[in-house]
N, C-alpha and C positions, 0 to 999 in steps of 0.2 A: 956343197960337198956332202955327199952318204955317208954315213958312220955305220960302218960293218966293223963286227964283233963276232969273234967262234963264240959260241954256245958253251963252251967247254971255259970263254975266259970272265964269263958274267959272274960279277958277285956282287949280290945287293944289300941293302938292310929289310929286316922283316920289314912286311908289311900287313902282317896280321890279320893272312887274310884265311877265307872259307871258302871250300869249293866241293864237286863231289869227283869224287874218285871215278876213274875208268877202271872197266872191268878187264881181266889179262886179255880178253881175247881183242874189246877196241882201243885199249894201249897200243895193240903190235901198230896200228894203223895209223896214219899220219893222217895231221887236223887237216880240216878243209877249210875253203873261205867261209866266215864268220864264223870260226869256231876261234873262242879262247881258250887258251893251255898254261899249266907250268907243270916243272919238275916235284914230286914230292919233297927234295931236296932245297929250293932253292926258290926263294919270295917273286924271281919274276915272274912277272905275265906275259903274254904276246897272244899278238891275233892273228891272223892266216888274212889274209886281204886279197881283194881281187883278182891279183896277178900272182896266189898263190906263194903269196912270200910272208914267213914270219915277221912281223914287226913287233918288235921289244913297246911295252908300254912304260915309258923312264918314270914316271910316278906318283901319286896320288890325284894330282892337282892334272895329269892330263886323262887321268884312267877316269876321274868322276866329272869330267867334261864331255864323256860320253855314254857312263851308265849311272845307273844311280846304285849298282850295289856288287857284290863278290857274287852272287848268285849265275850260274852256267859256265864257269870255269869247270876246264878237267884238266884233272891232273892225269900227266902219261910218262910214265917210268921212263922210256927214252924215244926223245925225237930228235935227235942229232941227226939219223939218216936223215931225215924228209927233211931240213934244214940243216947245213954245213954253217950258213951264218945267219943275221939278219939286219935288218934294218930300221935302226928309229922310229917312232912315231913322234915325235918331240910337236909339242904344242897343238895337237889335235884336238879341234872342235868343229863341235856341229853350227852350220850359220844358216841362214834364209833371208833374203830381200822381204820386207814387208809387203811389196807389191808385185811378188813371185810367190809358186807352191813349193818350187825349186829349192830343195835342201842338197849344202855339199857340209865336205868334211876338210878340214884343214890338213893338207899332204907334203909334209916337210921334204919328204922325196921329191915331189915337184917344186917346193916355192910355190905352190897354188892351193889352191881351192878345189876340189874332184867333185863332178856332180852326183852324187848316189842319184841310180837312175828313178826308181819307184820305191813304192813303202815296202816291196815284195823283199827287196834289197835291205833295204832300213830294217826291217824286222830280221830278217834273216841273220844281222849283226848283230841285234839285240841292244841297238841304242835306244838311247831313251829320249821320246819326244818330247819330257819336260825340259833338257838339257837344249834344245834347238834355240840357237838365238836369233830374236829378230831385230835385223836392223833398218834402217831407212834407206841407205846407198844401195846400190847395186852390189851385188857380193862379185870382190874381184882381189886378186888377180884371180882368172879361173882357166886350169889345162882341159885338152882336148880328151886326157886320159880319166874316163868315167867309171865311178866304184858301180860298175857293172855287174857283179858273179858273186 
């Protein structure tokens, strides 16, 4: 099941975070994929993901399971237009097979595993390659549907 939420009905607890400001003109503009955002108003985060969809980051314990800091958030006075709602990222991590280069991302929207395709990708999100965990199994369950863009 997706957990869709209006933007207009999010209320968090701070999360004390840092970020730098967009300027009025790339405010008007809506994020693109791996750009992360909030409100100057209001502690959540979200990311813009491949398919172009806000994804809410629910909270500390999933937001530094894939970066190690506040740093390249922008805050954007209003992005309601470019997002009406969004969608979870609930339990998102970065995994890898020890006997694969193959790095995915935990996608609660699937119930799977997404393969970020290259580092071109991975960087472009700005995750952090200390946070990749490696394990001995094969990483699975894993969808067809790859963090592509």
């Amino acid at each position: 099941m997706t957990l869709r939420i209006t933007l207009a009905a999010l209320s968090l607890a701070v999360l004390g975070t840092t970020a730098a400001t967009a300027d009025s003109e790339s405010s008007a503009a809506c994020p693109a994929p791996g750009q992360r955002f909030k409100s100057p108003t209001s502690p959540a985060i979200f990311l813009v993901d491949p398919d172009n969809r806000a994804r809410w980051i629910p909270n500390e314990t999933v937001y530094f399971s894939l970066w190690e800091t506040y740093d390249g958030i922008v805050i954007l006075n209003d992005f309601s237009a470019c997002f009406g709602s969004f969608t979870n990222l609930n339990g998102a991590h970065l995994v890898k097979s020890a006997s694969s280069p193959q790095v995915f991302i935990w996608d609660s929207r699937y119930g799977a595993y997404r393969w970020i395709i290259n580092e071109a990708v991975f960087n472009k999100y700005a995750f952090s390659w200390r946070k990749v965990r490696v394990q001995s199994a094969t990483v699975s369950p894993v969808t067809t549907e790859r963090w592509d863009f």
